[in-house]
N, C-alpha and C positions, 0 to 999 in steps of 0.2 A: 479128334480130327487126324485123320492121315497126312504123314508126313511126308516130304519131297521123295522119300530115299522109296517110300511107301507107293506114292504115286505112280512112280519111274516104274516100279516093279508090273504095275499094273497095267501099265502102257500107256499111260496118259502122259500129257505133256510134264514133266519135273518140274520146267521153269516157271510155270503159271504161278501167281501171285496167290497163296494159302488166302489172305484178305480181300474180302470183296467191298464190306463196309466195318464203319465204326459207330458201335453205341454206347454214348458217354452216359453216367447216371450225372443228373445236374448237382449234386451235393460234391462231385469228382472238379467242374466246372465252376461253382465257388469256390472251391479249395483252393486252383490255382489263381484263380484271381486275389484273392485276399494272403496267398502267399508274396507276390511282386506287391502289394498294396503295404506289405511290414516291412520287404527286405528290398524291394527295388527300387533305389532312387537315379532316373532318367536314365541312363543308357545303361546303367547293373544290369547282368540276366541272370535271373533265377533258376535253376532247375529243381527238376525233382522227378521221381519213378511212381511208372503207371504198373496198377495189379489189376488184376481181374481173369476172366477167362473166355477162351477161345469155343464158339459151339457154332460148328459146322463150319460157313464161311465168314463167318459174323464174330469180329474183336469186341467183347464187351469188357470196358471199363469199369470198373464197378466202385476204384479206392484210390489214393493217391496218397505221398506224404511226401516233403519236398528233403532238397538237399540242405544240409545248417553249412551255411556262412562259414566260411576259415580260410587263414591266408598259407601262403610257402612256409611261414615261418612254424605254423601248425606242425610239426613234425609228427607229433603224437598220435592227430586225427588219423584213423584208415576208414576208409570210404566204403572199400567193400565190405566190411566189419560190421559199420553201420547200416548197410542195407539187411545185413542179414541178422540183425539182432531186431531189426523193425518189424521183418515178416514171420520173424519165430514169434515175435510177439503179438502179430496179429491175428497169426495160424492160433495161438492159446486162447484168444477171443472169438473164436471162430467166425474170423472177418477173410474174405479171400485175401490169401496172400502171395497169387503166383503172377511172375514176374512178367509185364506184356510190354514194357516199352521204357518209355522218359518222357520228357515236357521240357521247355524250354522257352523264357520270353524273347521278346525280340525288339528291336529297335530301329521304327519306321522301314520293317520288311527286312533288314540286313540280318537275315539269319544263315544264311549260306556262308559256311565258309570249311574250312581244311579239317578243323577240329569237329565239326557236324560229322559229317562223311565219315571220318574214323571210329568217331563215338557212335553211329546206328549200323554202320557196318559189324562191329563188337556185340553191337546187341541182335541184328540181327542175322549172325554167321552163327550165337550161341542158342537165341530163340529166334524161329526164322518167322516168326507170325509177331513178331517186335514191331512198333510203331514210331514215330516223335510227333508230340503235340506241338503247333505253335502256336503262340499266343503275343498276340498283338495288341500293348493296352492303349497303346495311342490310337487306331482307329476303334478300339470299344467303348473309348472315352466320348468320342464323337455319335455313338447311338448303337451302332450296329456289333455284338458280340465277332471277333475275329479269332477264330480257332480253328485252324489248318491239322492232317492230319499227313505225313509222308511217309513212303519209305524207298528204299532204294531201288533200283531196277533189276532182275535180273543180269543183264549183259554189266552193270556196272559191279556186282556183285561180284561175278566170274573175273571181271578187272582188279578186283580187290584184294582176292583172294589169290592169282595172281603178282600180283603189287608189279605190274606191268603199266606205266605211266607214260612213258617215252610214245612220242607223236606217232613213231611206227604201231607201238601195241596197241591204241586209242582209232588207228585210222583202222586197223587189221579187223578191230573189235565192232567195228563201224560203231562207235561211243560219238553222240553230240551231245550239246548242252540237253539239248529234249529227252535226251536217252537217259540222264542223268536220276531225277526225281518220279517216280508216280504219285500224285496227290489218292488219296483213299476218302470216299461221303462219308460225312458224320451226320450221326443223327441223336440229338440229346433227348432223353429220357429221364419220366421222374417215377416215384415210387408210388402206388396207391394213394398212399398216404399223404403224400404233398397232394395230388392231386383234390382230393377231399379235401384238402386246410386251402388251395388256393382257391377250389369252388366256394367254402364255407365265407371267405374273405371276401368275394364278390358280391356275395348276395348281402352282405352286412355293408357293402359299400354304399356311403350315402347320395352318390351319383351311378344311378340305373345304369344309363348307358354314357358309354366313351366321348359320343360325337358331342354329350350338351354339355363337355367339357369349353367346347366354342361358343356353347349359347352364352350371352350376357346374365342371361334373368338368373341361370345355375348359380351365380355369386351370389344371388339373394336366397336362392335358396338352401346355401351349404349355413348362411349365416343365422336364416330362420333356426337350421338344427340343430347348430348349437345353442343359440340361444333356449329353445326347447329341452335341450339337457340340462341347462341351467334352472331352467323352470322358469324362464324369463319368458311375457310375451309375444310373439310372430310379431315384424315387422310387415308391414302391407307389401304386397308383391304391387311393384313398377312396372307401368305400360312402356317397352321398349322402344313403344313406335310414337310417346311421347316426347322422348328422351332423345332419340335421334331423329333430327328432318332426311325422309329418302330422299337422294340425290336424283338430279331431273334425268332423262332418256335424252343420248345425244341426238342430234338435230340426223335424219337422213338423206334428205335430201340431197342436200351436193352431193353426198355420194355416192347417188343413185345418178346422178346429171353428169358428174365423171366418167361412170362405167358405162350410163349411154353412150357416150361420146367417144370414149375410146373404144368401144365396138364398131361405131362409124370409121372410124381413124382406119380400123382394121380393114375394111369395107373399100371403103372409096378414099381414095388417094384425094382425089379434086376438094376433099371438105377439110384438107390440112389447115389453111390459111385458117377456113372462117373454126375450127377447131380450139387453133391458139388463142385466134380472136378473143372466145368466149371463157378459153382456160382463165387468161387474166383478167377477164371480171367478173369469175366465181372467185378466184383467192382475191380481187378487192373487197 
């Protein structure tokens, strides 16, 4: 992929955003999850650096490994050390090991803040197709996977590098909050091969379809099959419609003799009295 400096040359726009999407492989997408699952407890954030690589307009994620745990007092730890004895190591397994971003969890959305900005500014002033994942386990605990993908704006970028912050340089730049962030579509991806293990899994599942997950009678029949593995004999399947009496259909009438009525109401003025009249001895 051509780069800004490449672009500009060519006469296309420089500023334009190198990403248009992002494609995570899902083994990338457990990774950080079960990473905040060993080391995040309630508002801790985890990080850790995303590899993979760039083809055309499209960031593909392909590998992750997270940041170890250490405090100030750590003197000895060096960080960038660590990154780079990870990816020479990965490069000898011949695993992709070029460098696309970071990750980062987050707590009830509070991920914005000073140290953000400087940290993907860094990564993305040295690789400009740089990304940050967010990851949100409190609303993925709730059902819904939350993994945001950002990166900074052009015109905030120019601010950056810069280091031009004063209300004058931010109005000059016409910089707002909006200006600040672009979100980047993810779309997760799995390998051949999961896909196959998850078809294989489905058709071995002993409920066909999703929905008789709500039928009653399904409980009878998860427990027929195990009992059949057992070599135990079938329990007799239960008439459902013995088991529960249907509830009756409510009454329509009056509320067919209200909507009459209040279409008269509409109608003619003169049928108000006898209207009320009849209201209170349909609700007696």
């Amino acid at each position: 992929m051509a780069s800004r400096k490449e672009s500009a040359a060519s006469g296309s726009n420089p500023l334009d955003s190198p990403v248009k999407q992002i494609q995570i492989d899902g083994l990338v997408v457990l990774k950080i999850i079960k990473h905040y699952q060993e080391e995040g407890q309630g508002s801790e954030v985890v990080q850790g650096v995303l590899l993979g690589l760039v083809v055309e307009d499209r960031l593909e994620i392909t590998n992750c490994f997270p940041f170890p745990q250490h405090t100030e007092d750590d003197v000895e730890f060096d960080e960038v050390q660590y990154q780079m004895e990870m990816m020479r190591s990965l490069r000898h397994v011949n695993i992709d090991h070029l460098h696309v971003g970071w990750y980062q969890s987050t707590y009830y959305g509070s991920f914005v803040s000073r140290a953000l900005l400087d940290s993907q500014f860094s990564y993305q002033h040295a690789i400009e197709e740089s990304v940050v994942l967010i990851y949100d386990p409190i609303k993925t605990a709730q059902g819904s996977l939350c993994l945001k993908a950002y990166r900074l704006t052009p015109k905030l970028m120019e601010i950056c590098k810069e280091k031009d912050f004063t209300p004058e340089g931010l109005k000059k730049a016409c910089i707002g909050y909006e200006h600040m962030f672009e979100e980047v579509p993810i779309v997760i991806k799995n390998s051949h091969l999961i896909n196959v293990l998850l078809l294989d899994l489905q058709e071995k599942s002993t409920v066909a379809d999703k929905h008789e997950l709500l039928n009653l009678s399904s409980r009878r029949q998860q427990e027929n099959a195990q009992r059949q593995s057992r070599g135990e004999p079938p329990l007799p399947e239960e008439d459902i419609s013995k088991m529960f009496k249907p509830p009756q259909a409510p009454p329509r009438m009056d509320t067919l003799l209200i909507a009459v009525h209040y279409d008269l109401s509409c109608t003619d003025s003169n049928f108000t009295d006898y209207l009320m009249t009849f209201w209170d001895e349909v609700i007696e």
